[in-house]
Structure formats: structure tokens, C-alpha cells
N, C-alpha and C positions, 0 to 999 in steps of 0.2 A: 731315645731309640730302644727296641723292645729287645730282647737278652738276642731273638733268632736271628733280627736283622743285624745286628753286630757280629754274629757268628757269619751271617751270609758274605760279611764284608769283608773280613780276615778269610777266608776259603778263598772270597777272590782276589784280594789283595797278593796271600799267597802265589796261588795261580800265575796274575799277572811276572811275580817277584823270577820266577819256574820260566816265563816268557812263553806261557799258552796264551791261543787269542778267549777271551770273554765272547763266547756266541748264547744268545737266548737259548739251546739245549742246556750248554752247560749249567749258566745259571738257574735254569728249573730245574737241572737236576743238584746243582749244592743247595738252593732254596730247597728240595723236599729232605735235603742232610739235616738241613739247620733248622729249621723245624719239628720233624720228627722228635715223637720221643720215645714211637712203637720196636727202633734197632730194623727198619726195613732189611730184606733182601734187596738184590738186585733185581730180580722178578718186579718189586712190589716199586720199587723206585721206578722204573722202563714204564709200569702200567699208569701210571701217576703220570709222567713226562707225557707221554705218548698223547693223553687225552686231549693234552695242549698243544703237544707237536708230533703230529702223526706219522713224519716222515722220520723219527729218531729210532735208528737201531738197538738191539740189544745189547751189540756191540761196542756201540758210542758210551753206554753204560757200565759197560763194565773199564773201559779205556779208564774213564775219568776216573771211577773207582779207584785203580789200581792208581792211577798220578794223584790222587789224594791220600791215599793208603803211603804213597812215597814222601808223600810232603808232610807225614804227621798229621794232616786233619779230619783222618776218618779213621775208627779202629773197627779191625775186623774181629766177628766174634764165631769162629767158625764148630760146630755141633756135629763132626762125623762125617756122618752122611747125608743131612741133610744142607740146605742151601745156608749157607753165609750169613749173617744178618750184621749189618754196619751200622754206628755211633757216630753221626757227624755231628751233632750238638754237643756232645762231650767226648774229644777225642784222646784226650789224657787216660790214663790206665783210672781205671775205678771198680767197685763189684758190681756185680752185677743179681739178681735173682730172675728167676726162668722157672715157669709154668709148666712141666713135662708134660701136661695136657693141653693145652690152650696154646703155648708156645708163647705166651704174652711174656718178655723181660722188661723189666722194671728197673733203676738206678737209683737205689738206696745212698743216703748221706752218712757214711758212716765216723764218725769224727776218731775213732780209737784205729784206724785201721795205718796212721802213721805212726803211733805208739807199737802199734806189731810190726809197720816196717824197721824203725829204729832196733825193736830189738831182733829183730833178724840178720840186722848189719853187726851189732854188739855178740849176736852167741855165735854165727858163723865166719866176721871178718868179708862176707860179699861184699860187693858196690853192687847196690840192687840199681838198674838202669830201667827196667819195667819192670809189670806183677798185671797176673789176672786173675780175681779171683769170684770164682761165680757160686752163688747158691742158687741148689734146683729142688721145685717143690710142687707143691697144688695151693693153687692164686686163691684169695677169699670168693672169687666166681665158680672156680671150679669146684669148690668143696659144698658152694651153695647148692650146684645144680647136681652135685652127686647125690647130697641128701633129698633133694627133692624126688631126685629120678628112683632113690628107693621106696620114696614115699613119707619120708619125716619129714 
């Protein structure tokens, strides 16, 4: 079974565990969770669902959002002012890096980044419970089309 279909199956499983019913909405909408790996809005998730089920609210979206968001299998990644963008394929705390142009985030593997939680429990005495931490830049596309747009 492929990494998404496993994720789709623990979303529902949960789900079920919560005692929501399993309706074809929902499930196209944790299918576009658990496959994504663009961090959708709820905007981009509702457009996605929609195509397939026309009759599905924005509001049936953001519902299920927030009872995955409760059950641990969605993390939100929220930017200010603009729209939310959620992680259902990986909903464990992780970094993240973000496009200040493009808005493209990305989920870097970073292996040292438990060696900096460790010793943040060691020099402060926390119990760290969660951690976000994100890096924000310009993607190798954007840097591509800026040179180009100058003309190098």
C-alpha cells in the first residue's frame, strides 16, 4: 500500500475511533490531506472536493478541518493574514521552508533537528510537547524567473 493510502486509512480510522460517519465528502476530502504535499488551504482543498462533489460546502470543509485539526491529523500552518495552509500527510510537528513569493512550502528531512530539541530540554529544563519551525525564502523557481525577468 502506497505511504498516501495508509495515511488516508489512519485519518479514517481515526475518524471512525471520534464516532463521525465515513461519507464520500469526507473521504475526498482527507484523500486530498493525504496526498498533498503542496500544505493546501481550505480554499484549494473545497475546489478539489467540489469537482467531484458539487453539492459540498465550504463549510463541510472547514468542519472536518477543524475535527482533524482536534484529532491530531492535520497541522495547521497559519501566515498572518493570509489563508491557513494544512499538512495532512505529515501531521507531527516538522519544518517547514516557504516561498515568500510563490508561497510554494516544502518539508525538508532534517535529521539534527532532534539533537536541537534535546538540547533545548537540557539548557532550559522544558518538556517541549510541540515545536514549529519554519524557514522563509525564494524557492530555486523563483530565483530562476527573477534572473530571467532581469534578463540574465
Amino acid at each position: 500500500m502506497t505511504d498516501h493510502k495508509i495515511r488516508l486509512e489512519t485519518m479514517i480510522q481515526k475518524m471512525r475511533a471520534a464516532g463521525c460517519r465515513i461519507t464520500p465528502q469526507r473521504i475526498a476530502i482527507l484523500s486530498v490531506l493525504s496526498i498533498s504535499k503542496g500544505h493546501p488551504s481550505v480554499e484549494d482543498i473545497y475546489e478539489q472536493v467540489k469537482a467531484e462533489y458539487p453539492t459540498t460546502s465550504l463549510a463541510t470543509v472547514y468542519k472536518n478541518i477543524s475535527m482533524l485539526k482536534d484529532l491530531g491529523e492535520v497541522q495547521e500552518l497559519s501566515f498572518g493574514t493570509e489563508s491557513s495552509r494544512y499538512d495532512g500527510n505529515k501531521p507531527d510537528p516538522h519544518p517547514h521552508l516557504i516561498c515568500t513569493r510563490c508561497k510554494k512550502i516544502i518539508d525538508p528531512d532534517l535529521e539534527s533537528l532532534e539533537s536541537v530539541s534535546a538540547e533545548l530540554v537540557r539548557e532550559t529544563g522544558f518538556s517541549i510537547t510541540s515545536h514549529r519551525l519554519d524557514f522563509f525564502g525564494i524557492c530555486p523557481a523563483c530565483q530562476k524567473k527573477t534572473l530571467t525577468d532581469k534578463g540574465g
